[in-house]
C-alpha positions, 0 to 999 in steps of 0.5 A, a space after each residue: 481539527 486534530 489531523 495536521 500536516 506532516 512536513 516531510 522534514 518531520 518524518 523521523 528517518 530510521 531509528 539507529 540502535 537503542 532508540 524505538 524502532 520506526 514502524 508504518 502500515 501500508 495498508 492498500 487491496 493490492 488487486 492487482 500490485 502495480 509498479 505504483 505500489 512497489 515504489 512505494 513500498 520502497 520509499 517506505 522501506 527506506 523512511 522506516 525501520 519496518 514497513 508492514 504491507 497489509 492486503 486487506 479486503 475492500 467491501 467496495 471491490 470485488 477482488 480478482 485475487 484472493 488475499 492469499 495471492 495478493 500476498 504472494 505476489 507481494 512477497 515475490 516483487 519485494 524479495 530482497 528487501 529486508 524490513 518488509 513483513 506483509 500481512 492480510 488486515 481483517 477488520 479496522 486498518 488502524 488496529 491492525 497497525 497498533 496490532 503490529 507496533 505500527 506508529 504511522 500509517 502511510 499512504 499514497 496520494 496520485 491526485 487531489 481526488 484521492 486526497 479528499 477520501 485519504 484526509 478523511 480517513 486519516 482524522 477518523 483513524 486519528 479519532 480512533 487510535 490518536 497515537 497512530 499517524 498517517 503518512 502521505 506520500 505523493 506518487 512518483 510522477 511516472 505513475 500518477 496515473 496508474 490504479 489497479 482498477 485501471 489496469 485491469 480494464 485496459 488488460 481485459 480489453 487486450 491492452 499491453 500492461 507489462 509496463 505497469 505491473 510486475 512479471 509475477 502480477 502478469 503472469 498471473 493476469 494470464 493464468 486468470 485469462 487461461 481459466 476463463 475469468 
């Protein structure tokens, strides 16, 4: 097998001057952006130079925002935040981190069911592009449970989710809910 485990004692920490900068890809579909993702983004901003947050289209979700809007609502909860770029990734994830001098793809993992598919993923993308390493980062325990999926189904049965999604995300759950969808 040539996936291996990455202690986090061997996640190289930002890079001071002179030296490559630390770049990772955070690729996800972001439909609707929860505060699960946001806390990652941040813990990734703070272990890389740059951290690229990549929308990108899932073949297996049927999105409630376009790409474009997904970015949108990223760009407005990371203001402020100094080393993030965000992008839509059309086609392979681990191009698009060689595309954007990604060295490392980082990823979230909520529970053991998500690690089965992640870890497979993982060694394909390796398989693809070896000099692109994945990165897993465990959820924050106050959001283990929290999925975009999830989220949805519960506002689309009239629960209260302001405490799982930023205010930008919600108001636009609102507006979705005013046009009808």
């Amino acid at each position: 097998m040539r996936g291996r485990f990455i202690s986090p004692l061997e996640i190289p920490m930002p890079s001071t001057v002179g030296s490559t900068p630390r770049i990772a890809l955070y690729p996800g579909s972001f439909d609707g952006l929860t505060f699960g993702h946001l806390d990652l983004i941040k813990r990734g901003c703070k272990l890389f130079d740059r951290l690229v947050v990549g929308v990108a289209a899932n073949s297996r979700k049927n999105p409630w925002f376009t790409a474009e809007e997904r970015m949108e609502h990223i760009h407005l909860c990371t203001a402020g935040i100094p080393n993030i770029e965000i992008i839509q990734i059309e086609g392979l994830t681990v191009k698009a981190a060689v595309d954007h001098g990604a060295q490392f793809i980082l990823r979230g993992l909520r529970a053991v069911s998500d690690f089965d598919f992640e870890f497979q993923l993982a060694i394909m993308n390796h398989e693809v592009m070896p000099n692109v390493e994945t990165i897993f980062l465990a959820t924050s325990p106050e959001y283990i449970f929290l999925s975009s999926s999830m989220v949805k189904e519960v506002w689309s049965l009239g629960a209260d989710v302001s405490r799982f999604i930023p205010q930008p995300v919600l108001e636009a759950f609102e507006r979705r809910r005013a046009a009808g969808a």
